[in-house]
N, CA and C atoms as a LAMMPS dump frame, in Angstrom:
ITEM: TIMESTEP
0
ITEM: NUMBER OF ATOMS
477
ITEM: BOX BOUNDS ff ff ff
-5.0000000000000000e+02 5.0000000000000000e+02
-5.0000000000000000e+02 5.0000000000000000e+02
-5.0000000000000000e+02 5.0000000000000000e+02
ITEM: ATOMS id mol type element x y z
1 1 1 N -273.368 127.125 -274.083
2 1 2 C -273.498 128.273 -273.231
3 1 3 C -272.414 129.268 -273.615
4 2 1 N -273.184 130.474 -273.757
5 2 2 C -271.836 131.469 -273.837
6 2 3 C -271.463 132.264 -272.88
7 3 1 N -269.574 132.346 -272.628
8 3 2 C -270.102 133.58 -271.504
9 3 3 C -269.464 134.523 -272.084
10 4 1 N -269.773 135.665 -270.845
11 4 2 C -269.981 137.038 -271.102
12 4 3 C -268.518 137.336 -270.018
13 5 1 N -267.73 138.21 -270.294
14 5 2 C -266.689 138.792 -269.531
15 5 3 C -266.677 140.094 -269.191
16 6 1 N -266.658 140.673 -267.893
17 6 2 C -266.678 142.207 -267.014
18 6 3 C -265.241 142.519 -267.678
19 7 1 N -264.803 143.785 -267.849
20 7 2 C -263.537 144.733 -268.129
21 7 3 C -263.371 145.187 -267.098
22 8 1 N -262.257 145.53 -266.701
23 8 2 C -262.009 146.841 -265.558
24 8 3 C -260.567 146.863 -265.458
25 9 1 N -259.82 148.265 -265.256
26 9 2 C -258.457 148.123 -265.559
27 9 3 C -257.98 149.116 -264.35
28 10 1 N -256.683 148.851 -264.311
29 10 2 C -256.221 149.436 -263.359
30 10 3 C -255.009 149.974 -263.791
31 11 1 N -254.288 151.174 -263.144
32 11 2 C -252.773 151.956 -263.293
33 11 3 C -251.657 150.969 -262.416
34 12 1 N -250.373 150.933 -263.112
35 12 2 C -249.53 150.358 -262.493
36 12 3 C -247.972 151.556 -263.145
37 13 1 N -247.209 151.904 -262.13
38 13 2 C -246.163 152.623 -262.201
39 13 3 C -245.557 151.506 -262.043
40 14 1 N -244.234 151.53 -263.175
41 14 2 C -242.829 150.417 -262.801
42 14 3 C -241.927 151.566 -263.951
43 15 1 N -240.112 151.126 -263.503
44 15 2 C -239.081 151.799 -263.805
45 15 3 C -238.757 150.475 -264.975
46 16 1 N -238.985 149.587 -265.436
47 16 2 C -238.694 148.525 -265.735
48 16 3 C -238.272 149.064 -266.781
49 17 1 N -237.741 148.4 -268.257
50 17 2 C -237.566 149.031 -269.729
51 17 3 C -239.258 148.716 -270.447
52 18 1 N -239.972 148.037 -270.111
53 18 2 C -241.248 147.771 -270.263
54 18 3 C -241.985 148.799 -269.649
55 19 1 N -242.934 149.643 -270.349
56 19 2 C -243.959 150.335 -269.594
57 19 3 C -245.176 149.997 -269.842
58 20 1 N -246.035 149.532 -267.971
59 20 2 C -247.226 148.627 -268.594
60 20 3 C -248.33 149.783 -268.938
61 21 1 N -249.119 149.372 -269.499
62 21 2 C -250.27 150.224 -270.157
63 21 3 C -251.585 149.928 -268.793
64 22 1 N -251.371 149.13 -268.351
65 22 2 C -251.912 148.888 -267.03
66 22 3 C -252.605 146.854 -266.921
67 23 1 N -253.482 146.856 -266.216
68 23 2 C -253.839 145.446 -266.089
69 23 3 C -255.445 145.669 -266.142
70 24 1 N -255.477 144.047 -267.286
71 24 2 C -256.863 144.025 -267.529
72 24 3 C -257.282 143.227 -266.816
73 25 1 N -258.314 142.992 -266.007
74 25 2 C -258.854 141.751 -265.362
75 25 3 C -260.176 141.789 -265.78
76 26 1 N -259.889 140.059 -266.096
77 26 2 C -261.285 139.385 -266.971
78 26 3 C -261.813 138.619 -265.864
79 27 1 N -263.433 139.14 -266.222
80 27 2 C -264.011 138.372 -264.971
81 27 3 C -265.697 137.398 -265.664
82 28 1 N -265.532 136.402 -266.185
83 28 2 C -266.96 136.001 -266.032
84 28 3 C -268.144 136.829 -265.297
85 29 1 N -269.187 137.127 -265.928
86 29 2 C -270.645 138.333 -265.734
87 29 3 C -271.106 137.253 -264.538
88 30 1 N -270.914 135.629 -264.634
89 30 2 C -271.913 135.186 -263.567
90 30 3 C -270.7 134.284 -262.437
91 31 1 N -269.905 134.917 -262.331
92 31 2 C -269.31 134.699 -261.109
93 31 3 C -268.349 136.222 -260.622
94 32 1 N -268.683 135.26 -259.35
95 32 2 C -267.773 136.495 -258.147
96 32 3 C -266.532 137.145 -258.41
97 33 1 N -265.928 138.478 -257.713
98 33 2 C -264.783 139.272 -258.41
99 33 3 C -263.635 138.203 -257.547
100 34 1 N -263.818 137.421 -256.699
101 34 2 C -263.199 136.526 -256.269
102 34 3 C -262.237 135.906 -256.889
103 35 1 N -263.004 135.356 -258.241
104 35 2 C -262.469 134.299 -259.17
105 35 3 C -261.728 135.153 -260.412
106 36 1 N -261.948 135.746 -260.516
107 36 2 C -261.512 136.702 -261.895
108 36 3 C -259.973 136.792 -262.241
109 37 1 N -259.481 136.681 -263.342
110 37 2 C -258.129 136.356 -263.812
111 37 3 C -257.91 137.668 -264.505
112 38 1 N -256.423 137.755 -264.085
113 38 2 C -255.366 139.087 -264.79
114 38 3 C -255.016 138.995 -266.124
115 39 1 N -254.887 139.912 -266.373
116 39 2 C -254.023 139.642 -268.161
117 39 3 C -253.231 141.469 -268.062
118 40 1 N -251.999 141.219 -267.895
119 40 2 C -250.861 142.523 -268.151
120 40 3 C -251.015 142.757 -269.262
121 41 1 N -251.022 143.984 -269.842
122 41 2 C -250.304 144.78 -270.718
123 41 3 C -249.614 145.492 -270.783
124 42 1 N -248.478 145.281 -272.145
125 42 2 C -246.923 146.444 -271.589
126 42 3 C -246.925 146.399 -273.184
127 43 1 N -245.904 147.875 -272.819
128 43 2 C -245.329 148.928 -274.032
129 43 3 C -244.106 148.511 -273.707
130 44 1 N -243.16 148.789 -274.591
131 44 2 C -241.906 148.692 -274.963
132 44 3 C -241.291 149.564 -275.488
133 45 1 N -240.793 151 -274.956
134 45 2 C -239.672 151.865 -275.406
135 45 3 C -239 151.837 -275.932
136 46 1 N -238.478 152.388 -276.955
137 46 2 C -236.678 152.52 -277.291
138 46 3 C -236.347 153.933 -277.61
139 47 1 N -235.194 154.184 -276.809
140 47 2 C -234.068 155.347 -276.783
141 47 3 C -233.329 155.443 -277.398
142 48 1 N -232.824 155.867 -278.601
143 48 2 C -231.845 155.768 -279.478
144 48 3 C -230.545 157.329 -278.988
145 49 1 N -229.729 156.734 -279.032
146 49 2 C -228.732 157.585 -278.434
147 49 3 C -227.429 157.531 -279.095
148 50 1 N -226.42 158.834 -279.936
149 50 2 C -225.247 158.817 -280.329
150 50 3 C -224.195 158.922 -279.342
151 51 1 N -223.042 158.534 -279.719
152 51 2 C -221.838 159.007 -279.094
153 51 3 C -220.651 158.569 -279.997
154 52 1 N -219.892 159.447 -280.194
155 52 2 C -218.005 159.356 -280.586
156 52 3 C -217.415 158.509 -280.174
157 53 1 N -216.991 157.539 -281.198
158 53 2 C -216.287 156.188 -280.753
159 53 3 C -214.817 156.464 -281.662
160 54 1 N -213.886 156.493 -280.837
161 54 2 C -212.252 156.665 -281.922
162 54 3 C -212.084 155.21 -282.582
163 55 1 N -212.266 154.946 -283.727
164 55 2 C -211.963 153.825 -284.694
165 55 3 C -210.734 153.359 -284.74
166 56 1 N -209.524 154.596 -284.489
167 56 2 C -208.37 154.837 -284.816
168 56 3 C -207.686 155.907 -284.558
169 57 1 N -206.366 156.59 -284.883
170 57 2 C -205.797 157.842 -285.279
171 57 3 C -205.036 157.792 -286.163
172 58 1 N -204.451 159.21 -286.297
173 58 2 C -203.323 159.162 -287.271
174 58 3 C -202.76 159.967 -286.984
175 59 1 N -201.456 160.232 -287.466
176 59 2 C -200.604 160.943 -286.972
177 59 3 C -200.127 161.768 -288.012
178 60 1 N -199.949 163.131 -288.87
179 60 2 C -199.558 164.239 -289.677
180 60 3 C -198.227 164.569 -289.446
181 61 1 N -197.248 164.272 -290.411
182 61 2 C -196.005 165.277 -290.165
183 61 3 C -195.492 165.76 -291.43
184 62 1 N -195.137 167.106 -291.255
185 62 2 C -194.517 167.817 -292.727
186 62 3 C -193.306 168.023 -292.503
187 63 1 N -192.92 168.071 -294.216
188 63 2 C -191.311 168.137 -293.495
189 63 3 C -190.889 169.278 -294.495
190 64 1 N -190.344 170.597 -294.295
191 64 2 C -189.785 171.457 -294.957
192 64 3 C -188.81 171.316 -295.789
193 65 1 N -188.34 171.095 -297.652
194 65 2 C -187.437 170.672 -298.099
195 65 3 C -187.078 172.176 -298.786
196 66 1 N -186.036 172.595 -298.637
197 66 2 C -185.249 173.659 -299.451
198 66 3 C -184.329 173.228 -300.54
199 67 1 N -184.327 173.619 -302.063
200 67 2 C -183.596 173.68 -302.713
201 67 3 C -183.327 174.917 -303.133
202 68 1 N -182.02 174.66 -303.959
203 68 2 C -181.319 176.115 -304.023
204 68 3 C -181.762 176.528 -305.869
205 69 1 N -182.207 176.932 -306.582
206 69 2 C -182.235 176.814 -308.01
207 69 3 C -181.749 178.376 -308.529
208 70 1 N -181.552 178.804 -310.024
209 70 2 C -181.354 179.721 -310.328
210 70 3 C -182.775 180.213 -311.164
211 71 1 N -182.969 181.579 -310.743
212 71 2 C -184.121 182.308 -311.7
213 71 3 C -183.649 183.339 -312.794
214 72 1 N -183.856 182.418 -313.777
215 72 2 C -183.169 183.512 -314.927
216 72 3 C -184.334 184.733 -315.823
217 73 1 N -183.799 185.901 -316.058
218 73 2 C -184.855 187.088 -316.833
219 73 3 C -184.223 187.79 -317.843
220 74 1 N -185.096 188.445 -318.473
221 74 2 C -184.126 189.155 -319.292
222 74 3 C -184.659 190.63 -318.733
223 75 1 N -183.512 191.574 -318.487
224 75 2 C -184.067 192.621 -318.215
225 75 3 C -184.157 194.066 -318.985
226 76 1 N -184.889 194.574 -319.671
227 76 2 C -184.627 195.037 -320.398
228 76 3 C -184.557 197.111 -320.202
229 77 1 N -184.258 197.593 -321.034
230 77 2 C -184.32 199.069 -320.643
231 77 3 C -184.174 199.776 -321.375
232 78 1 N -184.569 201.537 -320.788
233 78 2 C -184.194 202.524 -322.127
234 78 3 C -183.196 203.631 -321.875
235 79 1 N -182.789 204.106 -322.598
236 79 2 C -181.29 205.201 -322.239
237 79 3 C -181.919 206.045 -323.338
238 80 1 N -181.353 207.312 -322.762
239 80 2 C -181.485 208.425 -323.189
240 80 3 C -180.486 209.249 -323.643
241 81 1 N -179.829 209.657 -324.792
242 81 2 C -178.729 210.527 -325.127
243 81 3 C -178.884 211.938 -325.618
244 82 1 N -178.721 212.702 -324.933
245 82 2 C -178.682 214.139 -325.245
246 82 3 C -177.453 215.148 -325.984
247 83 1 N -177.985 215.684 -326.947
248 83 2 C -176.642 216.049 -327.738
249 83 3 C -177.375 217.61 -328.217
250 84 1 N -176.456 218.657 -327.941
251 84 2 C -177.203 219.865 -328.348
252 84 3 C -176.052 220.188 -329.474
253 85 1 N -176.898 220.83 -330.601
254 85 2 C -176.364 220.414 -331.896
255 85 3 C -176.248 222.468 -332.051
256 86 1 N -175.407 223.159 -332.193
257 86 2 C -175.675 224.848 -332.527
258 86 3 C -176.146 225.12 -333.864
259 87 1 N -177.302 225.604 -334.368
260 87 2 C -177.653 225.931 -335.419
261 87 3 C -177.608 227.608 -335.792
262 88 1 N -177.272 228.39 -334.86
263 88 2 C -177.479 229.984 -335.058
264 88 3 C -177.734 230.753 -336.088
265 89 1 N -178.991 230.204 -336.699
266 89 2 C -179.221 230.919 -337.869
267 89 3 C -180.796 231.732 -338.031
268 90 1 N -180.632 232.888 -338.556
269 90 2 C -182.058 233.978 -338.102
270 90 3 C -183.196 232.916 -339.054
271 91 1 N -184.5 233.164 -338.499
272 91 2 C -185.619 232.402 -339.494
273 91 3 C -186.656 233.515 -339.07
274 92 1 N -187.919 233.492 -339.731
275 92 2 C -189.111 233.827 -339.507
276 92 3 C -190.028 233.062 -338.911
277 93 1 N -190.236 231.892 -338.225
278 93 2 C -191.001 231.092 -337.803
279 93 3 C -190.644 230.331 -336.919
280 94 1 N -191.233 229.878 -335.731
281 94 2 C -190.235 228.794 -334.841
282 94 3 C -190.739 227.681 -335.203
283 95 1 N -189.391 226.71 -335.295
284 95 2 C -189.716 224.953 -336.022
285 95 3 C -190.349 224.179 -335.013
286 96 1 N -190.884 223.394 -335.937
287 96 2 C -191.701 222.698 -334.559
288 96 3 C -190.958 221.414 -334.626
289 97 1 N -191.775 220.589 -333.168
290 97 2 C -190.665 219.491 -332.962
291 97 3 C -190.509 218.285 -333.829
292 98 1 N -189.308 217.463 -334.283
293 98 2 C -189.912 216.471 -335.464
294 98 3 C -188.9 215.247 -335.202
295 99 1 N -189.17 214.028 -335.732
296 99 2 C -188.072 212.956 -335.329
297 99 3 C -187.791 212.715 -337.169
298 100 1 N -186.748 212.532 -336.604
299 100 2 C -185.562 211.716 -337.657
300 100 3 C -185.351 210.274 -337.179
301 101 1 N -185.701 209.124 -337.771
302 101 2 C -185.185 207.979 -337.623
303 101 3 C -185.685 207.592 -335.711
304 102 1 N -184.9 207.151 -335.108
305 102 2 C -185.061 206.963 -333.497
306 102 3 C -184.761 208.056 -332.689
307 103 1 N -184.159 209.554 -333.468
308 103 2 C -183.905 210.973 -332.95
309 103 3 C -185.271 211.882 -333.233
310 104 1 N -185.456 212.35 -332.233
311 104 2 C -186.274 213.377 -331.892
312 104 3 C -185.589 214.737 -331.749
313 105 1 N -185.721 215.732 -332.361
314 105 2 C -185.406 216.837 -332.536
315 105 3 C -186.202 218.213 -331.707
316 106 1 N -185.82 218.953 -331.037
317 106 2 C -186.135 220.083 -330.587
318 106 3 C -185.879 220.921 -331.015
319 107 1 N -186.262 222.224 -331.764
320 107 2 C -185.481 223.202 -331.65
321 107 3 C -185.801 224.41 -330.877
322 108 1 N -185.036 225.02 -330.327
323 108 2 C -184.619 226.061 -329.24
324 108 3 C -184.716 227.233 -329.651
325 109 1 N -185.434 228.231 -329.532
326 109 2 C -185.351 229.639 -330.107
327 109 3 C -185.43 230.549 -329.19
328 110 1 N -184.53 232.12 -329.525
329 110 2 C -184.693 233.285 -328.795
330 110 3 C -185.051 234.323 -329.602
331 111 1 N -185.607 235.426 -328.684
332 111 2 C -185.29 236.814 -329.434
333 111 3 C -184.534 237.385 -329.154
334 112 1 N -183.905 237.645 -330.391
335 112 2 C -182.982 239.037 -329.97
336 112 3 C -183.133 240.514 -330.378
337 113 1 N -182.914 241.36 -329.69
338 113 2 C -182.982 242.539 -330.04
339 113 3 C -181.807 243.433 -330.452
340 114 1 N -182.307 243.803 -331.819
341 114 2 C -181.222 244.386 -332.739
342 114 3 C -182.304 245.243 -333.019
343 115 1 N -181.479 246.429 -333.354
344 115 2 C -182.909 247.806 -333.722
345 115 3 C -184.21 246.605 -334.618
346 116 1 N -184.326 245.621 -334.672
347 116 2 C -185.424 244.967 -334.933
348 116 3 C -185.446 243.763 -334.708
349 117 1 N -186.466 242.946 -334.072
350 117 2 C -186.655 242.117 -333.52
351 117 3 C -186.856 240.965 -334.045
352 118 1 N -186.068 240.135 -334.372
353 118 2 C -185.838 238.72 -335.095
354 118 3 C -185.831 237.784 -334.132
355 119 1 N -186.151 236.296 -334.646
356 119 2 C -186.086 235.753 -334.258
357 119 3 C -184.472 234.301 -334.745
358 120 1 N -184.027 233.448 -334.175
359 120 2 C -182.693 233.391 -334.074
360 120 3 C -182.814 231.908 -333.716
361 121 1 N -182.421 231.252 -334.692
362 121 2 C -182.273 229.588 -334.27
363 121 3 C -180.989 229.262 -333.447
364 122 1 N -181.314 228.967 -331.979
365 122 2 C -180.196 229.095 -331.434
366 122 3 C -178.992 227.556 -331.614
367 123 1 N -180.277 226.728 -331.237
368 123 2 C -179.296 224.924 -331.338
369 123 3 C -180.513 223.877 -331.454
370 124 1 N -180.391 223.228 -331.92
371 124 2 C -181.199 221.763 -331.199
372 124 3 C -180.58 221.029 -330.294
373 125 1 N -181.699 220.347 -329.472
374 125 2 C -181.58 219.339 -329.102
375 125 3 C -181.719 218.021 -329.412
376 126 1 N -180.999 216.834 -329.605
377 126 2 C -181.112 216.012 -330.354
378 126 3 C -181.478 214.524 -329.06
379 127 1 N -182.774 214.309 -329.254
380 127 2 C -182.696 212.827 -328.46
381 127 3 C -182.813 211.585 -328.737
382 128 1 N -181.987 210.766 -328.633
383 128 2 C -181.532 209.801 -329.177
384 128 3 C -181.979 208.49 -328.068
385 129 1 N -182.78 207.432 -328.715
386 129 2 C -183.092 206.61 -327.543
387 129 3 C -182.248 205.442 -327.764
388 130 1 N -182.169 204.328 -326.785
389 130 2 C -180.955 202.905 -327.32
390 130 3 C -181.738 202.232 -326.294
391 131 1 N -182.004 200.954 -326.643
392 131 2 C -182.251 199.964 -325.817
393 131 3 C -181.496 198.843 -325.689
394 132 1 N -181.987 198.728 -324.352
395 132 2 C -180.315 197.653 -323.909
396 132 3 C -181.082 196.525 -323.111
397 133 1 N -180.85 195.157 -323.167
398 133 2 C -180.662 194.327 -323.127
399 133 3 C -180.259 193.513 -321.643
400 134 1 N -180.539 192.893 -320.858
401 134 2 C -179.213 191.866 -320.003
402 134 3 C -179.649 191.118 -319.352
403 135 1 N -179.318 189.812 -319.658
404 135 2 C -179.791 188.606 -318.912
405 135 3 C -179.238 188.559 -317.759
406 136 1 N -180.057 187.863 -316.975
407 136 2 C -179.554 188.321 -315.406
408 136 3 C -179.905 186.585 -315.015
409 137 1 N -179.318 186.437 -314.177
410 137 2 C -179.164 184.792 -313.154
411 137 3 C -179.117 184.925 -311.646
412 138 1 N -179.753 184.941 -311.484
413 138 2 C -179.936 185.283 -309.676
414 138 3 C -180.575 183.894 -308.868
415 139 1 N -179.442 183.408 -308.267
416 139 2 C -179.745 182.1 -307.018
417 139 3 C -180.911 182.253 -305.98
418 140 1 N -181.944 181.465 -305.896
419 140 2 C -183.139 181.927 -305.095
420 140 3 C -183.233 180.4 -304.922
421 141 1 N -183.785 180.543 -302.956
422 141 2 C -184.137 179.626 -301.978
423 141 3 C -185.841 179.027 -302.214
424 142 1 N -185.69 177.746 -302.929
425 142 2 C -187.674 177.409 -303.167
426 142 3 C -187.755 176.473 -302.024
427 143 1 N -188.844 176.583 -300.89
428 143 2 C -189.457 175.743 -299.845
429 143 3 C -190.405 175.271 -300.552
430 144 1 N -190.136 173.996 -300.125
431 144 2 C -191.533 172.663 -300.334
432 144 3 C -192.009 171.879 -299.543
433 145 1 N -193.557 171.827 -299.152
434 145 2 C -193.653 171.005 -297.729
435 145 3 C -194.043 169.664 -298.468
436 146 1 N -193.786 169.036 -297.534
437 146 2 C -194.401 167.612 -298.185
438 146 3 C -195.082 166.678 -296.166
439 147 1 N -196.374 166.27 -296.483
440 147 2 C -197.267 165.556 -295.566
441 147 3 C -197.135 164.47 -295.982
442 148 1 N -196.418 163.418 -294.144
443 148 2 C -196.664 162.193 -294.209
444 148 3 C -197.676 161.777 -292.978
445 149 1 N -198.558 160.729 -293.488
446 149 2 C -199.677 160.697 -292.603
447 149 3 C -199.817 159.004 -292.323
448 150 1 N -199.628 158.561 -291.005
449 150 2 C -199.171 157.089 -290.69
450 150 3 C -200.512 156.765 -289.502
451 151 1 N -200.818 155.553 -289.929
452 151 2 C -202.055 155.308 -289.099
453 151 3 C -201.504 154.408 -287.728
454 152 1 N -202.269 155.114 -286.567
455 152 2 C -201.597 154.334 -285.459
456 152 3 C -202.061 153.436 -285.207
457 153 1 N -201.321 151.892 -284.421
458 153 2 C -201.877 150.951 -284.418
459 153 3 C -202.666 151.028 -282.76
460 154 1 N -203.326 150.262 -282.839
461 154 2 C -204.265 149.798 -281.752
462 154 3 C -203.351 149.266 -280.485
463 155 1 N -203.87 150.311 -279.81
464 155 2 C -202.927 150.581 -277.861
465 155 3 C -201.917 151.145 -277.771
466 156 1 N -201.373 151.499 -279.273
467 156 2 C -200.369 152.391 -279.346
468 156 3 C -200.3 153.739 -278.387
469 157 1 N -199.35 153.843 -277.709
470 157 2 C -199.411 154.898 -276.817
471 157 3 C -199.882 156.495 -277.306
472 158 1 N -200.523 157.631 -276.495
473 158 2 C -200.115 158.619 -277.479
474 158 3 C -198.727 160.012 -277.603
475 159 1 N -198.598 160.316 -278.355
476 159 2 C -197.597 160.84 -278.093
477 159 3 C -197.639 162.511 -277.62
């Protein structure tokens, strides 16, 4: 003989961590709802949830070290010497400017008027350059930090 089984389901609300999907009750087709047997069904949730857990700490301290050292340069430079040299002699043309060696030469001209109008080498200017030299030593303050980083132990107070 085979039998045959009725379905019918019902809603059930619960707060439980289980949420049921509701209840099946199986009932044999040739007997009464009298006799008929339950069978639950449930779901099973999960909530996955983060949070910040301190493993540990540590503690950072720098410490400022100054030494004193010397910074040495060479410094170098240029000078200028001026020397006006008198040449006073009449020409037809004014000279133009020209160097000799590390001297640079100007020459300076006027007119003068004499019942005719000449022109009159009055002087040069003579410029003379020199370069100079000087090591220099100057005491200068160098800061250095330096980080020490110490792991605290467990229940260690904080500070």
């Amino acid at each position: 003989m085979q039998a045959v089984w009725k379905l019918s389901s019902q809603s059930v609300v619960d707060q439980s961590p289980t949420r049921p999907l509701g209840i099946v009750r199986l009932q044999p087709a040739d007997q009464p709802e009298s006799t008929q047997d339950a069978l639950s069904i449930a779901e099973e949730e999960l909530h996955v949830e983060k949070r910040q857990v301190a493993t540990g700490r540590v503690t950072v301290r720098t410490t400022t070290e100054v030494s004193e050292e010397v910074a040495r340069a060479t410094l170098e430079g240029k000078s200028v010497e001026v020397t006006r040299v008198p040449v006073n002699r009449e020409i037809d043309a004014a000279p133009s400017i020209r160097t000799d060696g590390d001297v640079t030469i100007i020459p300076v001209v006027e007119e003068v008027v004499v019942m005719a109008k000449r022109l009159v080498w009055v002087e040069e200017i003579h410029l003379r350059r020199t370069m100079t030299r000087e090591e220099v030593a100057v005491p200068v303050k160098l800061r250095k930090q330096r980080a020490t980083v110490e792991r605290a132990k467990e229940g260690e107070p904080r500070e």
